[in-house]
N, C-alpha and C positions, 0 to 999 in steps of 0.2 A: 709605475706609480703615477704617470702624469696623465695615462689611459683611466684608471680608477676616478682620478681628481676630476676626470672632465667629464667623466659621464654619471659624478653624482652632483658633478652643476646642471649637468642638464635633467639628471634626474627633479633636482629643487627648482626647475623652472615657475615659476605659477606663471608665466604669460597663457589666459586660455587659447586655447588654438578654435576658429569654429570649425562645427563637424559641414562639411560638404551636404547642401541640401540637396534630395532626393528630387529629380525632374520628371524620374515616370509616371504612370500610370499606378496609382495606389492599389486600384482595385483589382491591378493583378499580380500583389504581390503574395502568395500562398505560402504556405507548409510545404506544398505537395503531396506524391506520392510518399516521398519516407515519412513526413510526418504524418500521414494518414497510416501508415502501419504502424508510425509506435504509437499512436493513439489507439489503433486497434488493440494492440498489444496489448499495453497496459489495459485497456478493460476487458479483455478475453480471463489477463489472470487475476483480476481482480472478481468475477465472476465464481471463474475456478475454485480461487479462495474459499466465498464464500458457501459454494456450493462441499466443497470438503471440509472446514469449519463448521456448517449443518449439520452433516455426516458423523463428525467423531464429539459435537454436542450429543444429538440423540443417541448414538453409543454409549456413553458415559453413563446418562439417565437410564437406559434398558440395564447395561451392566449394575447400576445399585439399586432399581427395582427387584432382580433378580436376586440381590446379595441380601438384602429386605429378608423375602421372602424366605430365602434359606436358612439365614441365621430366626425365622420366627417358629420354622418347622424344627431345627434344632432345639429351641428351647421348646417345644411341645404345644405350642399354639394351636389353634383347629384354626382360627380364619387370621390370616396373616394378616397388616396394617398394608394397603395399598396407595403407595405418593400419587399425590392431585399433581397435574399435570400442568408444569406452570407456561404463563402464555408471555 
């Protein structure tokens, strides 16, 4: 119990503590190599994304052009209504 007490006084501390100023050289301090891969990363599958997002839009459009047309030849139509192709 005395364990608990004292580390939620030191918890309620507000004295600020300062943070340790940085002495190096700024300009070299980098990402690196791992943060050059997950930046790769992330935009390889964000690419990906959009490049299969493309894919199964235009799918979608051909499959209801298609269904257009078939439900126009069911009902006996000669020239079926073809969808403009929006941009």
């Amino acid at each position: 119990m005395i364990m608990l007490a004292t580390r939620i006084l030191l918890w309620m501390d507000s004295t600020p503590r300062p943070v340790p100023e940085y002495t190096g050289d700024e300009n070299l301090v980098t990402p690196g190599v791992i943060g050059f891969a997950i930046t790769f990363l992330v935009a390889a599958a964000t690419v990906l994304l959009l490049v299969d997002m493309t894919r199964r839009v235009r799918r979608v459009r051909y499959r209801a052009e298609v269904n257009d047309k078939l439900d126009a030849e069911q009902r006996g139509e000669t020239a079926p209504a073809t969808a403009t192709p929006e941009d």
